[in-house]
KEKOL-784965 format. One line per 2 residues: their letters; for each residue x negated, y, z negated of N, C-alpha, C. Coordinates in pm, 1 decimal. Example, Ala and Ser with C-alpha at 12.3 -4.5 7.8 and 13.67 -1.06 7.14 Angstrom:
BEGIN
AS = -1319.0/-569.0/-780.0/-1230.0/-450.0/-780.0/-1320.0/-330.0/-780.0  -1285.0/-225.0/-708.0/-1367.0/-106.0/-714.0/-1290.0/3.0/-787.0
This chain:
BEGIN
XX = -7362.2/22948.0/4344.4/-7381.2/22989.1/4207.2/-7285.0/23102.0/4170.1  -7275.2/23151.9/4290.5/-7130.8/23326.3/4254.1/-7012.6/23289.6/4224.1
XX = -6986.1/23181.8/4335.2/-6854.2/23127.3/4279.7/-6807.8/23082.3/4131.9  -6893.0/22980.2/4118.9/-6913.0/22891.6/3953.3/-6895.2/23031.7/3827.6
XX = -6983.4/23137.2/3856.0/-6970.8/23224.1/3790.9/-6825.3/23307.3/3764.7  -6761.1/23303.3/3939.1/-6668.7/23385.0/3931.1/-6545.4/23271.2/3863.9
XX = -6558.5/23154.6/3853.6/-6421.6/22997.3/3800.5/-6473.8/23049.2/3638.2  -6637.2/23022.0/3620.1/-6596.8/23060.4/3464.4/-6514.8/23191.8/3386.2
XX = -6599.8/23319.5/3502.8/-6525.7/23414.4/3374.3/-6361.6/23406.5/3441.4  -6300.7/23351.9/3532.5/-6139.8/23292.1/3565.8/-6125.1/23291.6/3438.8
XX = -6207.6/23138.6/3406.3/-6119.5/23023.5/3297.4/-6165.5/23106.9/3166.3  -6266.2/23228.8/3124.9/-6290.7/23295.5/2999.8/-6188.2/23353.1/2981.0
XX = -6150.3/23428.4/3124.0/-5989.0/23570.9/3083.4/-5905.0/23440.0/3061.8  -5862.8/23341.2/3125.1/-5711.6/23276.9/3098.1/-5727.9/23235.6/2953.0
XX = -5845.6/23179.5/2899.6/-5850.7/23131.4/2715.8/-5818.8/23252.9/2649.1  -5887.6/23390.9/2700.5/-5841.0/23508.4/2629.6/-5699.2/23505.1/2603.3
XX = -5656.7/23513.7/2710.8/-5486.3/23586.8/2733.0/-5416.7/23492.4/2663.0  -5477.5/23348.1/2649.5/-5376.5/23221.8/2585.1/-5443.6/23252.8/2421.1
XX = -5518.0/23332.3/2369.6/-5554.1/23312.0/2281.4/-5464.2/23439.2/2165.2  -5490.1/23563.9/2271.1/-5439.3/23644.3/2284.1/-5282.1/23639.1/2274.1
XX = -5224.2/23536.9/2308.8/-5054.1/23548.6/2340.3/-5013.7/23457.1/2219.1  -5132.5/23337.4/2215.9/-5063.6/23242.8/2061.5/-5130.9/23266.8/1977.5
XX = -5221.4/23343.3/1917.8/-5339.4/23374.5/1831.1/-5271.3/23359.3/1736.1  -5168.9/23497.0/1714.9/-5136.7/23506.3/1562.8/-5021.5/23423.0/1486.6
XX = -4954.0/23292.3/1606.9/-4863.3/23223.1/1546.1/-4936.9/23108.5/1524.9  -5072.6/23083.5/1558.0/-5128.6/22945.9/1511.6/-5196.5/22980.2/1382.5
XX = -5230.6/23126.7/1332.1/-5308.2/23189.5/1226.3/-5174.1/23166.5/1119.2  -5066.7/23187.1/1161.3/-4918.7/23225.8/1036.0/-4925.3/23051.6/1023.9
XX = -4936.5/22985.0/1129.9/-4890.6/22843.5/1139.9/-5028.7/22750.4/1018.7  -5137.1/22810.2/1060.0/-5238.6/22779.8/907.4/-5251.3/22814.9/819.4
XX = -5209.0/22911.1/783.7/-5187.8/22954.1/668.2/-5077.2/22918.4/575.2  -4999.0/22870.2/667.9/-4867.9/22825.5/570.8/-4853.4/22695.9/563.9
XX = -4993.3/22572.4/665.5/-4993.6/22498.4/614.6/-5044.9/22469.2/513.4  -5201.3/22556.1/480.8/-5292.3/22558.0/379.6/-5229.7/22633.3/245.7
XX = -5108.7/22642.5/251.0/-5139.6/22780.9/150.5/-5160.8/22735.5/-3.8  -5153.4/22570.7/-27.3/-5163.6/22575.2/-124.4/-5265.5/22559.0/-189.9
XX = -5428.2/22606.7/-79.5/-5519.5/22655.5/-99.1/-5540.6/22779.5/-188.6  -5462.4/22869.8/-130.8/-5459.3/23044.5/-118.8/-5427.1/23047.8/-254.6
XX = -5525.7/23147.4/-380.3/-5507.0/23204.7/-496.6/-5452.7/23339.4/-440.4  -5336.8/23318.0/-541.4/-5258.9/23439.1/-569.9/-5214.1/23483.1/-723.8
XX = -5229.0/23661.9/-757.0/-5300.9/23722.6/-653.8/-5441.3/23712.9/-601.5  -5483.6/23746.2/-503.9/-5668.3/23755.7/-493.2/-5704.6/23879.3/-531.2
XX = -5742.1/23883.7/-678.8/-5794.0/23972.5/-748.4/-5964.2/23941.6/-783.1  -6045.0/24048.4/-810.5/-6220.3/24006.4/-791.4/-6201.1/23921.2/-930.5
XX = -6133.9/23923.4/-991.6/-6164.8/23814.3/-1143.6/-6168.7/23629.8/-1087.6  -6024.0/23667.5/-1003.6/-6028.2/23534.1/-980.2/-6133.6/23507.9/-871.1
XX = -6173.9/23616.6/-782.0/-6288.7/23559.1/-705.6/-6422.6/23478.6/-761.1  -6433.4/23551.0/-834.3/-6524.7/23600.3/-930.3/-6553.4/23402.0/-1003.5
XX = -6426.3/23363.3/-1114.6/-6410.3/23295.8/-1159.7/-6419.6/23148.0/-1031.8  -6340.2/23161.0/-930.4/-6391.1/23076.4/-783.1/-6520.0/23050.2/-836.5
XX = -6598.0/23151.3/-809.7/-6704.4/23174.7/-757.2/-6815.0/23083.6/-854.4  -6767.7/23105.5/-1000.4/-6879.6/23059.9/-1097.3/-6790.5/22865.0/-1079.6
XX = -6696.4/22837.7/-1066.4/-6630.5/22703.3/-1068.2/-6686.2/22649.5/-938.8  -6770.0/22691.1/-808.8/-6801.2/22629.8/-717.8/-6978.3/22588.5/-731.2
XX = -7043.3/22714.7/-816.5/-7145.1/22718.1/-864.0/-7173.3/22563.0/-951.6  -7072.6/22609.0/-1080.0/-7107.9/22495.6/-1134.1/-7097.7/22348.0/-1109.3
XX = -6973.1/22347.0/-1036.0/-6957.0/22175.1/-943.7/-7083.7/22158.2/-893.9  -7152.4/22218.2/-791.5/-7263.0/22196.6/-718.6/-7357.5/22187.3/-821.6
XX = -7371.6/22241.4/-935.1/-7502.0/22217.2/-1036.5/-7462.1/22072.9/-1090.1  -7363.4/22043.4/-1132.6/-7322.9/21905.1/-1152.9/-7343.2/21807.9/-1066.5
XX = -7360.2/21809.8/-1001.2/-7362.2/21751.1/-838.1/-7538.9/21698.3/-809.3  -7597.2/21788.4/-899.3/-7724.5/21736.8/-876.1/-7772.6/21600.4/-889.7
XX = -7795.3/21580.3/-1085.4/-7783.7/21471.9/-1057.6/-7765.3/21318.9/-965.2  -7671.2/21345.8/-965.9/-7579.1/21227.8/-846.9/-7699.8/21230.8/-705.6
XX = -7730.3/21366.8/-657.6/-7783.5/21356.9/-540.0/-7925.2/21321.5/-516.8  -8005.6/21397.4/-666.1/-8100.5/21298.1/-699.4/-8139.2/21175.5/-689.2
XX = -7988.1/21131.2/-743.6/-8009.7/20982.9/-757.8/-8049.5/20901.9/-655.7  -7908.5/20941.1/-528.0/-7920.9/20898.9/-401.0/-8043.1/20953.3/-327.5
XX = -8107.4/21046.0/-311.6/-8249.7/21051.4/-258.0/-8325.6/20957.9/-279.8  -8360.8/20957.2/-413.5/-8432.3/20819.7/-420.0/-8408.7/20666.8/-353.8
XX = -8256.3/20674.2/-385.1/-8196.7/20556.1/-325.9/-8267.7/20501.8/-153.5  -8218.5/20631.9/-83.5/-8283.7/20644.0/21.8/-8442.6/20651.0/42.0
XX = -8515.0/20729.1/-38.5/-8628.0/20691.1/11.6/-8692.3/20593.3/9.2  -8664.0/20494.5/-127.9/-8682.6/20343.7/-131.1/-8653.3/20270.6/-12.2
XX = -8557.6/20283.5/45.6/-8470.0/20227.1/161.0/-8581.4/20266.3/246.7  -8584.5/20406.9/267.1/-8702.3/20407.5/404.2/-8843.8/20375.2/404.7
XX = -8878.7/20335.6/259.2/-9011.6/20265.5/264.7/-9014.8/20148.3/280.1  -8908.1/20082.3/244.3/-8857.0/19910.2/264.3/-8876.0/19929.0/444.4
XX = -8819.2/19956.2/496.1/-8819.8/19954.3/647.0/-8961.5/19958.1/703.2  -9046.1/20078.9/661.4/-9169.3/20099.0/684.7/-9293.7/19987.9/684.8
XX = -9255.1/19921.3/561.8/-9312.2/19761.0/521.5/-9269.2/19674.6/600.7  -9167.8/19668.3/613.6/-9084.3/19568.0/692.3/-9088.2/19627.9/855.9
XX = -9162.8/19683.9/918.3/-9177.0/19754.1/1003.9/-9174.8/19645.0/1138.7  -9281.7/19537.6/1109.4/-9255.4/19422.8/1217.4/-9097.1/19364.7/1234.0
XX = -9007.5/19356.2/1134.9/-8862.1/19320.2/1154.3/-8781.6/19411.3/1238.1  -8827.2/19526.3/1284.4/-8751.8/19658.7/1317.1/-8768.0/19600.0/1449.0
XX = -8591.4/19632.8/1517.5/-8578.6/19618.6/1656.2/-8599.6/19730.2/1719.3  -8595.6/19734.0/1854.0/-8602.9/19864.1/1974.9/-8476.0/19935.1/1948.3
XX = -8382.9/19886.4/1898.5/-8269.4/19945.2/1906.0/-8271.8/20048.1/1776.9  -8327.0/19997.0/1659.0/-8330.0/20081.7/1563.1/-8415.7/20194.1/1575.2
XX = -8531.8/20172.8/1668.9/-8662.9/20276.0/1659.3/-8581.3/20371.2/1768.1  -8507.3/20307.8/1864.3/-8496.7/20404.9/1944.8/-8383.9/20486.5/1852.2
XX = -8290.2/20463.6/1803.5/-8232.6/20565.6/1737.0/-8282.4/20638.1/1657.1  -8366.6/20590.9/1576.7/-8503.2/20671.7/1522.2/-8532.1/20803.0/1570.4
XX = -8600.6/20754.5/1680.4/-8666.3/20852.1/1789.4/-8531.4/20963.0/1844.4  -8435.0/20914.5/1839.4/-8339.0/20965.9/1909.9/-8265.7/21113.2/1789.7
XX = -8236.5/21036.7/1680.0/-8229.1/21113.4/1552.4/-8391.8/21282.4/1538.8  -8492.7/21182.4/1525.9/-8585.7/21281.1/1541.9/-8609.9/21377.4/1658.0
XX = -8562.6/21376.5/1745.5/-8510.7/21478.6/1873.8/-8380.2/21545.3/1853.4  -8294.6/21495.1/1782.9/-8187.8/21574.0/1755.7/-8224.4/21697.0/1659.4
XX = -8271.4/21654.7/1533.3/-8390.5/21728.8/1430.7/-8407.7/21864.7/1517.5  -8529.9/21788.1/1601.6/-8623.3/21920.8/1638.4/-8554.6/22001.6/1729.9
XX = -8442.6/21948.2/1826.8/-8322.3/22075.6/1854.3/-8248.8/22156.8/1816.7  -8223.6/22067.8/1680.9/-8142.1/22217.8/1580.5/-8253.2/22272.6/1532.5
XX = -8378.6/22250.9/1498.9/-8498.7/22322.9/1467.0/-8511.5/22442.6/1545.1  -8486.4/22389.7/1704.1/-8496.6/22525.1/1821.8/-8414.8/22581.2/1828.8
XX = -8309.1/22528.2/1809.0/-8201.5/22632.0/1808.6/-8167.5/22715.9/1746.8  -8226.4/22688.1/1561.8/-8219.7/22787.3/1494.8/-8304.2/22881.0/1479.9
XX = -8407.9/22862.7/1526.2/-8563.0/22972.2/1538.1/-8470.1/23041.2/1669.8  -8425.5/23030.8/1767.3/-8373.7/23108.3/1868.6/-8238.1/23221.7/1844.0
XX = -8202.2/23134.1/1739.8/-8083.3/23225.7/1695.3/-8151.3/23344.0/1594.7  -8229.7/23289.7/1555.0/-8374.8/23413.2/1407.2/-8380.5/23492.1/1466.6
XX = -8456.6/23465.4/1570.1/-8511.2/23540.9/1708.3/-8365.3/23702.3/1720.1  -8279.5/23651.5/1734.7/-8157.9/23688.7/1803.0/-8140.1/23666.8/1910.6
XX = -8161.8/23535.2/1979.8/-8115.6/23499.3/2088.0/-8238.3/23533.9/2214.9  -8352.2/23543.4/2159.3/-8471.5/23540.2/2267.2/-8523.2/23448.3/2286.2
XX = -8587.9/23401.2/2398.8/-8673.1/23309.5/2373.5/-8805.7/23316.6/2440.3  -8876.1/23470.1/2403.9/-9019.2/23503.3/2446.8/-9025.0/23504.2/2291.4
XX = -8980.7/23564.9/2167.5/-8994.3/23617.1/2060.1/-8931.9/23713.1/2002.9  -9018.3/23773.9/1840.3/-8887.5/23835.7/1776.4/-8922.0/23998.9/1799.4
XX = -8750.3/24083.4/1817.4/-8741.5/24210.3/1832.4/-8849.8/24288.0/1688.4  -8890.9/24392.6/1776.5/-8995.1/24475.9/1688.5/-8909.0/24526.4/1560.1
């Protein structure tokens, strides 16, 4: 078990030092692919203005997603009825989906926590 410990933090310092040595030419190297992302200048107006143009897309956006909820839940009551047609293969992904669920469920109550897993700091 000492060993394994002593190969990981090996292979932690060598990602450092490689991260460390190319860091800031892969950061210049994204940025200048993205840049025609980047508002210039970045002044708080234009943040600001971002800010209410991302707002409102997403309020627009409702609708539409509405729509498709329904879409879907129709869909998953059709299945439910149709429940004798359902293969092993579908339930097991089912089942498999609903375990994925309740892991990011744990994982995020553990991260709440801050990373305990008796419970939360006083």
């Amino acid at each position: 078990m000492a060993s394994k410990l002593v190969q990981v933090q090996s292979k932690a310092c060598e990602a450092s030092k490689f991260v460390a040595k190319h860091g800031t030419s892969y950061y210049r190297q994204l940025l200048e692919k993205n840049k025609h992302y980047i508002q210039e200048p970045a002044t708080v107006e234009k943040c600001q203005e971002l800010s209410k143009q991302l707002l409102y897309t997403r309020l627009a956006s409702i609708p539409k997603r509405y729509e498709t909820f329904w879409k879907e839940l129709d869909y998953a009551k059709n299945l439910w009825k149709n429940r004798s047609d359902l293969k092993v293969e579908d339930a097991g992904i089912a089942a498999l989906f609903g375990l994925e669920c309740f892991a990011w469920y744990c994982a995020g109550e553990i991260a709440g926590r801050g990373f305990t897993f008796t419970g939360y700091y006083p």
